[in-house]
Structures are given as structure tokens and as C-alpha cells.
C-alpha positions as CSV (number, residue, x, y, z in Angstrom):
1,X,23.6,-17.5,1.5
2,X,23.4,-17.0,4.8
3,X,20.6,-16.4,7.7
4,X,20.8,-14.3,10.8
5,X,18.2,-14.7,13.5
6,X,16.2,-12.3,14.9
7,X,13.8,-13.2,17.8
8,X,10.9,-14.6,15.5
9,X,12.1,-13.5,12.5
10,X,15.2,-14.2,9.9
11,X,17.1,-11.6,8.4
12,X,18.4,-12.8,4.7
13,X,21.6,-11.4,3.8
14,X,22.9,-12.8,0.2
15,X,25.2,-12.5,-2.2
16,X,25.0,-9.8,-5.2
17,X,22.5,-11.6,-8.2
18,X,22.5,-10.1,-11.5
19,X,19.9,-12.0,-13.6
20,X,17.0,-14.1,-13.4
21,X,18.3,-17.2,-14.5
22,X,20.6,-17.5,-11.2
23,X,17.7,-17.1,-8.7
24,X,17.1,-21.0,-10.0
25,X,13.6,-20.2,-11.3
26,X,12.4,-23.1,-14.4
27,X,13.9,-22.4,-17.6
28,X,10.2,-22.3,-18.7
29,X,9.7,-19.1,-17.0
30,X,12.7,-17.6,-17.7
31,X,11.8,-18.0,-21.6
32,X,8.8,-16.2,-20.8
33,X,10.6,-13.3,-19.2
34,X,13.2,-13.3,-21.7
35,X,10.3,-12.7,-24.2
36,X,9.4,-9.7,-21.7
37,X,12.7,-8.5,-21.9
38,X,13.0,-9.1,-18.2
39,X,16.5,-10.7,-17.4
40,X,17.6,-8.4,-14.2
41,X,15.3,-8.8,-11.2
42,X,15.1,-5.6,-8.9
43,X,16.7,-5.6,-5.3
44,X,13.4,-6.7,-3.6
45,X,13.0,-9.9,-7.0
46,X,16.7,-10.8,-5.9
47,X,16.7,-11.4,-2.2
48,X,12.8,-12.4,-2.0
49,X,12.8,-15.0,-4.7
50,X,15.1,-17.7,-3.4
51,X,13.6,-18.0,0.2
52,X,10.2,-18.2,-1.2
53,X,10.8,-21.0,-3.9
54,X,12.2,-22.8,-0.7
55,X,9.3,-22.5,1.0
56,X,9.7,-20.2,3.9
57,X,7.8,-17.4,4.9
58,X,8.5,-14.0,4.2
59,X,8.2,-10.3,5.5
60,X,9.5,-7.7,2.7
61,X,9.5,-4.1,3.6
62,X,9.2,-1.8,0.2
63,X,7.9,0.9,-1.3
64,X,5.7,0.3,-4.0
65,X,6.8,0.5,-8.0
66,X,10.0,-1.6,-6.7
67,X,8.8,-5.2,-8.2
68,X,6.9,-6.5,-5.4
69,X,4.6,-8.4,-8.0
70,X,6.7,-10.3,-9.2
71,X,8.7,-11.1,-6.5
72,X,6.5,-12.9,-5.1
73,X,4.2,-13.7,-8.1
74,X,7.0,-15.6,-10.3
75,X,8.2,-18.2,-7.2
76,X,4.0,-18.5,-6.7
77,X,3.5,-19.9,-10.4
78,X,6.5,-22.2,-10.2
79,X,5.6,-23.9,-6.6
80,X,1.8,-24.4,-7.9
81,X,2.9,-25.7,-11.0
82,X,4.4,-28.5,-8.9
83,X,1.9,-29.1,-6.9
84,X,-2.2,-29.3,-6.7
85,X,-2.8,-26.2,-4.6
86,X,-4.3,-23.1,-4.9
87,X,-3.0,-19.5,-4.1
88,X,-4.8,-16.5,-3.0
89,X,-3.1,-12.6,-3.6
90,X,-4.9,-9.9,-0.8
91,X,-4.8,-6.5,-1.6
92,X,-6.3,-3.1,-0.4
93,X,-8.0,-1.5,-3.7
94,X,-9.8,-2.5,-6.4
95,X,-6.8,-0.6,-9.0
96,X,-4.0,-3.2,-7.2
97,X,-6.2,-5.9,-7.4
98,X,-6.6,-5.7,-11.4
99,X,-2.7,-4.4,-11.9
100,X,-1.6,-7.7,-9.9
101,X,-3.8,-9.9,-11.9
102,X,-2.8,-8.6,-15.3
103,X,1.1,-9.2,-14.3
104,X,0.5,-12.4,-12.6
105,X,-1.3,-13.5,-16.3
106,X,1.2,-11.8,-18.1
107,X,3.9,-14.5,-16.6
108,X,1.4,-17.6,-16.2
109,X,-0.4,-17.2,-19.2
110,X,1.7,-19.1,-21.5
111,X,1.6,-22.5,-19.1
112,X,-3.0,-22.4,-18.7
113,X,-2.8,-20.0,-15.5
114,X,-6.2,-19.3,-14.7
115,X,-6.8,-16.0,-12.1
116,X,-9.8,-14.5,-10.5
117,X,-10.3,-11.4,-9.0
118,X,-12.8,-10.2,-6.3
119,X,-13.3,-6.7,-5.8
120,X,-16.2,-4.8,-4.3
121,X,-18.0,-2.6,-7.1
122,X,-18.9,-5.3,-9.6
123,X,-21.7,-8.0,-9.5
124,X,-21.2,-11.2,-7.4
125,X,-22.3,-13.6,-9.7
126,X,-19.8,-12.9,-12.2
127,X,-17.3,-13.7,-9.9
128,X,-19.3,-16.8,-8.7
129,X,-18.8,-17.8,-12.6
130,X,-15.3,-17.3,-12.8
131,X,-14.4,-18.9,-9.0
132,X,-16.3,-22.7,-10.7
133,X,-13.9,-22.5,-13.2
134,X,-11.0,-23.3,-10.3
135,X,-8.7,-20.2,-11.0
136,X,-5.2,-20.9,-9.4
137,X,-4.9,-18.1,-8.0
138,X,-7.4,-15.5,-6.5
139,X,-7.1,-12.0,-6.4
140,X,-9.0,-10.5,-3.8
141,X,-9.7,-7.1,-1.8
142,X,-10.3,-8.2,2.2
143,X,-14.2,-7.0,2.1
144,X,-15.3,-9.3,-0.9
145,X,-12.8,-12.2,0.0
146,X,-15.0,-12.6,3.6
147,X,-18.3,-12.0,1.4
148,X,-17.3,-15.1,-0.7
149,X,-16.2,-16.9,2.6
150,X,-19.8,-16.4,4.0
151,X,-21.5,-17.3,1.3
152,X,-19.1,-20.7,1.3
153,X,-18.7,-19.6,-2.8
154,X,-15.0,-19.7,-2.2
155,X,-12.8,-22.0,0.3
156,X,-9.6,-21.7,1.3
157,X,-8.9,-25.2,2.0
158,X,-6.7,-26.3,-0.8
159,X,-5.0,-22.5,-0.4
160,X,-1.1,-23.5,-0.3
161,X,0.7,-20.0,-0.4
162,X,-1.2,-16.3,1.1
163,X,-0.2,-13.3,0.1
164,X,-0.7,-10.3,1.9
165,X,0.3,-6.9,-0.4
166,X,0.6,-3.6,1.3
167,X,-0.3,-5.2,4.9
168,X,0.1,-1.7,6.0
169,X,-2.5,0.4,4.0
170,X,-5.0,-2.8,4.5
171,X,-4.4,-1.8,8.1
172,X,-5.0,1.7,7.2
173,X,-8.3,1.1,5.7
174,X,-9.5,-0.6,8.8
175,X,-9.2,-4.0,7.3
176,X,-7.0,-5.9,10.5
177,X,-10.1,-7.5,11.8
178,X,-11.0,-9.1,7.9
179,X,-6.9,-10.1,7.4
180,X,-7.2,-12.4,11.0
181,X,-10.3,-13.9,9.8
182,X,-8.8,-14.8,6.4
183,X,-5.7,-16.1,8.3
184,X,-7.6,-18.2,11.2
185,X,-9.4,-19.8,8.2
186,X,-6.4,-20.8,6.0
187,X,-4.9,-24.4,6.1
188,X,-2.5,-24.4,8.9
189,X,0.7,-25.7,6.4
190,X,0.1,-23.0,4.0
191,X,3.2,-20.5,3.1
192,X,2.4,-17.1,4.1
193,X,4.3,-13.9,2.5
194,X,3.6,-10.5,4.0
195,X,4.7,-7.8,2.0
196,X,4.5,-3.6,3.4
197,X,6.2,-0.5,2.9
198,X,6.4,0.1,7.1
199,X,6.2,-2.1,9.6
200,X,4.0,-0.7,11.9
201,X,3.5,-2.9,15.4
202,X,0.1,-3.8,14.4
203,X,1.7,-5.7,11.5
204,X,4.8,-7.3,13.4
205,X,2.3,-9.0,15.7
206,X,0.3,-10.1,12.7
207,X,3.9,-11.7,11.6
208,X,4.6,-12.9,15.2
209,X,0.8,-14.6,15.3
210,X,0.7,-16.3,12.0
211,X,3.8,-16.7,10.1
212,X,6.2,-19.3,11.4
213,X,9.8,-18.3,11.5
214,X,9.5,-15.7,8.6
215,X,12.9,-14.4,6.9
216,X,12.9,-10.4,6.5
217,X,13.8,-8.7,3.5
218,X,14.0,-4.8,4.1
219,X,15.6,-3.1,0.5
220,X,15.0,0.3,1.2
221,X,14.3,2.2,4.8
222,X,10.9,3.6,5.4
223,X,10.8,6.7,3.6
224,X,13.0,6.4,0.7
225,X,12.3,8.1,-2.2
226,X,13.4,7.8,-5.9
227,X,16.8,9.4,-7.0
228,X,15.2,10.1,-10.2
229,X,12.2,12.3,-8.6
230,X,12.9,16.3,-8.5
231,X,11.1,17.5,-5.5
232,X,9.6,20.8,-5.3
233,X,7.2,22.5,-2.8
234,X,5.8,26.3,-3.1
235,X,4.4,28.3,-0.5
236,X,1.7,30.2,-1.1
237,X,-1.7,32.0,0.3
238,X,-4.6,29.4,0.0
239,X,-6.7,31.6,-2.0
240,X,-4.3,31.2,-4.8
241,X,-4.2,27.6,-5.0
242,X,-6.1,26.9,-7.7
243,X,-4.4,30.0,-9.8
244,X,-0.9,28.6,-9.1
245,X,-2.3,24.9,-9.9
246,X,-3.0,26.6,-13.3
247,X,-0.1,27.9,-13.7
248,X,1.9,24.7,-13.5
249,X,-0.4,22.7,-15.6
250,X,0.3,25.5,-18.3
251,X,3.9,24.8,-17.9
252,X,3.8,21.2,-18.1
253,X,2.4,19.3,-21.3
254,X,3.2,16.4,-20.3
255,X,0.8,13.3,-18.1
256,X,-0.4,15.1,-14.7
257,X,-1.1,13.3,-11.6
258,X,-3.2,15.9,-9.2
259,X,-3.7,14.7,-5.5
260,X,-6.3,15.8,-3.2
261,X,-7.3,15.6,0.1
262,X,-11.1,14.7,-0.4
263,X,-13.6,13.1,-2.6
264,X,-15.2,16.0,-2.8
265,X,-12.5,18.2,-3.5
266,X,-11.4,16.0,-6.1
267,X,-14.9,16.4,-7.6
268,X,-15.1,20.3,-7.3
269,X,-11.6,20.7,-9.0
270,X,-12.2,18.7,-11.7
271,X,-15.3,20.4,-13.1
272,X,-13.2,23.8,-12.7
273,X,-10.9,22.4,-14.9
274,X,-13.3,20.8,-17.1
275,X,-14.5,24.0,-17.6
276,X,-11.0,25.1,-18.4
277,X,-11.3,22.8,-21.3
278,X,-8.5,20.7,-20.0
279,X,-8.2,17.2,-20.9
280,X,-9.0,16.0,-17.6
281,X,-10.7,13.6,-15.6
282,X,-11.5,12.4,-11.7
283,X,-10.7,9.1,-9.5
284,X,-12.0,8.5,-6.1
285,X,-13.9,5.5,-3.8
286,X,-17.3,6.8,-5.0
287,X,-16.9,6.0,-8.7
288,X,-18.0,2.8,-9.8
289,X,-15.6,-0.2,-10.8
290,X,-16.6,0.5,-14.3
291,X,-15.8,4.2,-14.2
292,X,-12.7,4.0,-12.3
293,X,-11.2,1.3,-15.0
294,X,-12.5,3.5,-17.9
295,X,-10.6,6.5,-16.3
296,X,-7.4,4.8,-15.7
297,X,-7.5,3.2,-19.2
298,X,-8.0,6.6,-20.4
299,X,-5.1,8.0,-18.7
300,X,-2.9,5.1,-18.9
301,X,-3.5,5.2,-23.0
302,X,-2.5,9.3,-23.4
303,X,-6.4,10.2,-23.8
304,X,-6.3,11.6,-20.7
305,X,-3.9,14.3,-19.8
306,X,-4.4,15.1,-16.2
307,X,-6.1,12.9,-13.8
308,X,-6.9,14.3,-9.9
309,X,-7.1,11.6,-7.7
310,X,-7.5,10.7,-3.4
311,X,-5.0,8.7,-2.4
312,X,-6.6,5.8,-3.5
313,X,-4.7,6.6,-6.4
314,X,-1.0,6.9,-3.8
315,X,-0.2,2.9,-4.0
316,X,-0.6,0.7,-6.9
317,X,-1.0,2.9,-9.8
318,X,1.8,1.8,-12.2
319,X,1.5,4.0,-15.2
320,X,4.8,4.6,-16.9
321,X,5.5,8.2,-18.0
322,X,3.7,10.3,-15.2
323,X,6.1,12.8,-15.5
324,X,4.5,15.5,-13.0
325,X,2.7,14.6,-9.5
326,X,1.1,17.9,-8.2
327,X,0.3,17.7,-4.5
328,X,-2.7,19.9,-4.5
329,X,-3.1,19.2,-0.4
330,X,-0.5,18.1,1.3
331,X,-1.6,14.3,2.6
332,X,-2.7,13.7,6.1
333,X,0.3,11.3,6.8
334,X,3.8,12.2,5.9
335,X,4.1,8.6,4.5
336,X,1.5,9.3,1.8
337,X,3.8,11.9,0.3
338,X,6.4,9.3,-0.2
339,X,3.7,6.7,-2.4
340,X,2.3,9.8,-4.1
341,X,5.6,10.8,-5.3
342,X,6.3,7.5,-6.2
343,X,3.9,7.3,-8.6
344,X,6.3,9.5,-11.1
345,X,10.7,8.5,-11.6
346,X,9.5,4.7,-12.2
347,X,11.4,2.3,-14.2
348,X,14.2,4.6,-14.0
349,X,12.1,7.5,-15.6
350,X,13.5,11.3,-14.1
351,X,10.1,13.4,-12.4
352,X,9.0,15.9,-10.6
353,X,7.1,16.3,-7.6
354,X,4.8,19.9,-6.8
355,X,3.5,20.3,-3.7
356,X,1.3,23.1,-2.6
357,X,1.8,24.3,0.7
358,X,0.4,27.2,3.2
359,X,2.7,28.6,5.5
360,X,1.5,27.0,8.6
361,X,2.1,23.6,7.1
362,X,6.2,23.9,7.2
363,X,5.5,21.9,9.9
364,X,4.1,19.1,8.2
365,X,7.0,19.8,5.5
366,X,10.2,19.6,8.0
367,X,8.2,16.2,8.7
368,X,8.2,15.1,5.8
369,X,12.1,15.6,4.8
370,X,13.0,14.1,8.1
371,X,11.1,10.7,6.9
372,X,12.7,10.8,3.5
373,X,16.0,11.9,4.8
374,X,16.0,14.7,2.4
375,X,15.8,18.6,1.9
376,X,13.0,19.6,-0.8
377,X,13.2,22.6,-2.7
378,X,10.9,25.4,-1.2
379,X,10.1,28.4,-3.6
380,X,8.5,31.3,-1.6
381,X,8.1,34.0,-4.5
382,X,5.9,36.4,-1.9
383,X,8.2,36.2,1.0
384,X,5.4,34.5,3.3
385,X,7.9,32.6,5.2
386,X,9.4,35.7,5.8
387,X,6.5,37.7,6.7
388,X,4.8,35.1,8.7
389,X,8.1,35.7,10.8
390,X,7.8,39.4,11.2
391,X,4.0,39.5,12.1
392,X,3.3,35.6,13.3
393,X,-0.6,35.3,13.2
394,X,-2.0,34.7,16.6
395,X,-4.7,31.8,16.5
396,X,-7.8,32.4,18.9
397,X,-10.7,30.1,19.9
398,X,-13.7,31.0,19.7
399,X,-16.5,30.5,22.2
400,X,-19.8,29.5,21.2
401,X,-23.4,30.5,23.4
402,X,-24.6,27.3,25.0
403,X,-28.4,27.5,23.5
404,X,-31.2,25.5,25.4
405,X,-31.3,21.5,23.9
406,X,-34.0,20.7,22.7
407,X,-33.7,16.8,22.5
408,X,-33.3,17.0,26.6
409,X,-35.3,14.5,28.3
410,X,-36.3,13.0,25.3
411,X,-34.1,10.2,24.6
412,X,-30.9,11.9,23.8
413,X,-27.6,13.4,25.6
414,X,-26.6,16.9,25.5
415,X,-25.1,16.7,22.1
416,X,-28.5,15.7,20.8
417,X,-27.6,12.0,20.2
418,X,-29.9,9.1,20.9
419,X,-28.7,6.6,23.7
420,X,-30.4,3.5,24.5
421,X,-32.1,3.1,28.0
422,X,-29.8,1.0,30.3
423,X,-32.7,-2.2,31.5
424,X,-32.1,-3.3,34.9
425,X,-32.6,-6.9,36.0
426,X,-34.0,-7.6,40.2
427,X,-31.7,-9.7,41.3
């Protein structure tokens, strides 16, 4: 094994490993995954392992559905089995949180791992009951790990290893301030992994500030996407969305995953299809903890056909046999398309990918094939593309009557927005 340095950081560059047992993780562990019929770790679980059982710090760059969990959850169990302290897991959603927790138990159970998980949505005091029975590790979303902080029901003092999981959507979600906080407060000799699918500047300087001499795993470039994922997109007027949407859910009997842009639209397009009489059902932010687990249980378990979903549904969703994702709006950020897509094609599975598209948005689709490296099938059965090129539409502005405000001279600017009166001291 060698290291190559890198200003701050290391890069790891090792030799081709083919099962568990030679990444020198306990035999009692490697019983465990035997008995999970888990004997050949994936490219991130091969070159992340080793560093971390030696203690260093880590930045891994991948795409979610690659093994992150365990690559970092397997060397966590071993060093805290060996030692008294305590380790703490930060994700962005509530869905990761849970998923993390029920793999990290899967692996620990057998040797009296105890986990806790703090998410916003459910009641405080039941996880003010499960923190005094000293979990091992924590499990926590950024909001409700600085509630807990506040209320001094948690402390990271005997915290020994920090993970950070998908740094970059915690960023994202406006979480950077709460991910410093948690930082400044950890115990100074702690071992800090970082884990994102991009490494955005924000989150180098993060790595630069608080992780000392960190080695750098990077298994797949930014954008990759699974070999095993047929990519589609169809362009079409945006009236006929929703008849085209039927038309591939007629097609396709197997589990649906149906993105959309907002809350609301998620809402509005599953009580069409409700009333379709489609086995369907709806996640987003605005559902309660409780709802959101039902609906994923429901879905995960074949009850549920077709689920529409925000992206809060893009990154850590693993539910095997998705076997159609349907972009219903294209996502704001061409990265997005690559974690939607990657929720279908896992574990080796083949999928497909639909994405719905308007004509002014081949834009946004040349974007997107120059991030994955890859040209996606575009089916154009009205000639729009081709039309749109004959008689281009030409965009206007239009101009709007000032009318008389109002609010003027009455505590508020021109927009009609309170300001606060600016106090002058005599000097």
C-alpha cells in the first residue's frame, strides 16, 4: 500500500482486494458477514476500510448505493469494540438516518451494539430515553443533533470517530453552519471521516479546517452513473405530461419511482392517480416521520406499486428492485438526475430511467450528459425538436403598470415590506 501526498490531503492508491477477510477486519465480524452472504467488499469497502481501521482520516467521494455504510460502519464497530468510546453517524434526512441505523445493527447486533437515532419529526423524549441507555453509536440529522447539544441531553465528549455522510447534500440543505458547530464541539483527538458524492469548495475547506492529514478515496468521478441503468428522455408539449406519465405506468408493472419538482406537485399528482385507482402513494418533507416510514415500508414490501417523491427521496433510498425511475420534472441541479437514477440498476439489477422533458429544456439535457459523460436516448415522436427549429418561439417580457403603493410612508419600502427605523445616537 502506498500513499501519495497532496497538499493537505493523501491520496490512497492500493493493491486489488477481493474479499473481506483480507481487509484484516476481526474474524468475529467476518462470521457475521459470511452469515450475510457478504464476502466481496465494493470498490469504495476496499480502499476505505484499511485506512480507517488505522486510524486516519478519511475523505471518500461516491455516489450513493455504492457501500458507503459499510465502509465506514464495519472499521467503526471494530475500533469501538477496542476501546471505551462513542461514535456519532451525521446525515441529511430522516430516510438515511433510519437505513444507516438498520445496517449498522444488522453488523453490531450480534456483539450488544446499541444505536440511537435523532431525527426531527418524532418526540424528544423518546430519544432522551434511548440516549440514557449509552447507545454506541448515534445516528443523527444536524438540526436535532444541536437540539440535543442545547439541551446538554447528549455530549460529545467521549465521541471517538465522526462521521459525516453526504457532506454535500448537508450543505445543500443549508446545514454548514450546524456541521462547524458539531465539529468545534467534538474532542480534538477524535477520527473524522467525511464522505460526499462531489467535492464542492465549501466542503474541501471543511476537510482543510478540521480533519488532520486526511487520505482521499475518489472510486467513481462526479457524475457517473450505473452501467446497468437504460436511460431514456422524451420530449414532449407540457400539457401532455401527465397523459404520457400514464402511458408509461401502463407499460410498466413493475415498482415505479415518480420524481417531482415540488411538495405540492407531488401532492396534486398523486391524488390524480389515486383517482386512477393506481396503487400509489406520496413522500415529501411535509409528511410526518410516522407517515413517511409507513409509505416506504409500504413500498419497500410490494404494497405499494408506485411511489412520487421530491428529492428527498434522490439519496438514501435503498430499495432493491425499483426497476423504473420516471423523471416527471427534470431536477433543478443536473447532479440530482444522477442520485435519482441511481435509485434503480442497484446491486447489479438492469433499469431504466424516463425523463420528461419540454423542448426548451435540451439545455438542461446536453448538461446533464456532459456531467455523466454520456449520450441519453431522446425520443421526439411529434417532431418538436424539429419544429421548434423551423419556427423558434420568441420569449417577450412583459411590463407591468406601476400602481400607487399603498404602504408608502407607513413603515414599509416600495415593495410593501416593513423595514425597521434606523435609531441614531448624539455623539
Amino acid at each position: 500500500m502506498t500513499f501519495e501526498r497532496s497538499s493537505h490531503l493523501f491520496f490512497i492508491m492500493s493493491e486489488k482486494k477481493t474479499t473481506f477477510a483480507s481487509l484484516g477486519i476481526k474474524d468475529s465480524i467476518l462470521k457475521v458477514l459470511s452469515k450475510q452472504e457478504l464476502i466481496t467488499p465494493t470498490p469504495i469497502q476496499e480502499q476505505a476500510i484499511g485506512p480507517i481501521l488505522e486510524g486516519h482520516d478519511l475523505v471518500g467521494i461516491a455516489q450513493t448505493g455504492t457501500g458507503k455504510t459499510l465502509a465506514f460502519g464495519i472499521p467503526m464497530l471494530e475500533r469501538l469494540s477496542s476501546s471505551n468510546g462513542k461514535g456519532l453517524i451525521v446525515v441529511p434526512t430522516r430516510e438515511l438516518a433510519s437505513q444507516v441505523s438498520e445496517s449498522i445493527k444488522a453488523v453490531g447486533a450480534p456483539f450488544g451494539l446499541k444505536t440511537a437515532v435523532l431525527i426531527g419529526g418524532e418526540y424528544i423524549q423518546k430519544q432522551i430515553f434511548n440516549l440514557r441507555k449509552k447507545p454506541h453509536i448515534v445516528i443523527a440529522t444536524p438540526g436535532r443533533l444541536i437540539d440535543h447539544l442545547k439541551r446538554k441531553t447528549y455530549s460529545l465528549n467521549n465521541v471517538k470517530m465522526i462521521v459525516l455522510d453526504e457532506a454535500d447534500m448537508m450543505f445543500d440543505l443549508g446545514f454548514a453552519p450546524d456541521m462547524e458547530e458539531i465539529l468545534k464541539q467534538a474532542p480534538e483527538n477524535r477520527q473524522t471521516l467525511l464522505f460526499s458524492a462531489t467535492m464542492p469548495s465549501a466542503i474541501a475547506k471543511l476537510s482543510a479546517k478540521y480533519l488532520k492529514l486526511p487520505i482521499r478515496i475518489e472510486v467513481a468521478p462526479q457524475g457517473t452513473t450505473a452501467e446497468t441503468v437504460e436511460q431514456e428522455v422524451i420530449i414532449l408539449k407540457s400539457s401532455n405530461r401527465f397523459s404520457y406519465l400514464q402511458d408509461i405506468l401502463s407499460k410498466n408493472q413493475g415498482s415505479i419511482l415518480v420524481f417531482v419538482r415540488t411538495k405540492r406537485g407531488v401532492s396534486d399528482l398523486n391524488k390524480r392517480l389515486v383517482g386512477l385507482s393506481h396503487s400509489v402513494d406520496e413522500i415529501h418533507s411535509n409528511l410526518s416521520q410516522a407517515r413517511r416510514k409507513k409509505t416506504l415500508e409500504s413500498f419497500r414490501g410490494g404494497k405499494t406499486r408506485i411511489l412520487i417523491a421530491t428529492d428527498v427521496a434522490a439519496r438514501g433510498l435503498d430499495i432493491k428492485g425499483i426497476e423504473l425511475v420516471v423523471n416527471y420534472n427534470l431536477p433543478d441541479a443536473n447532479i440530482d438526475y444522477v442520485h435519482r437514477i441511481g435509485r434503480t440498476g442497484r446491486a447489479g439489477l438492469v433499469g431504466r430511467a424516463i425523463s420528461l422533458a419540454t423542448v426548451d429544456q435540451l439545455k438542461n439535457i446536453s448538461g446533464i450528459e456532459r456531467l455523466i459523460n454520456k449520450k441519453i436516448s431522446i425520443k421526439d415522436n411529434h417532431n418538436l425538436i424539429e419544429k421548434e427549429k423551423k419556427n423558434p418561439v420568441i420569449k417577450t417580457k412583459s411590463y407591468k403598470l406601476n400602481k400607487p403603493n399603498k404602504n408608502k410612508h407607513r413603515g414599509h419600502n416600495q415593495r410593501g415590506r416593513k423595514v425597521r427605523a434606523k435609531r441614531f445616537k448624539n455623539n
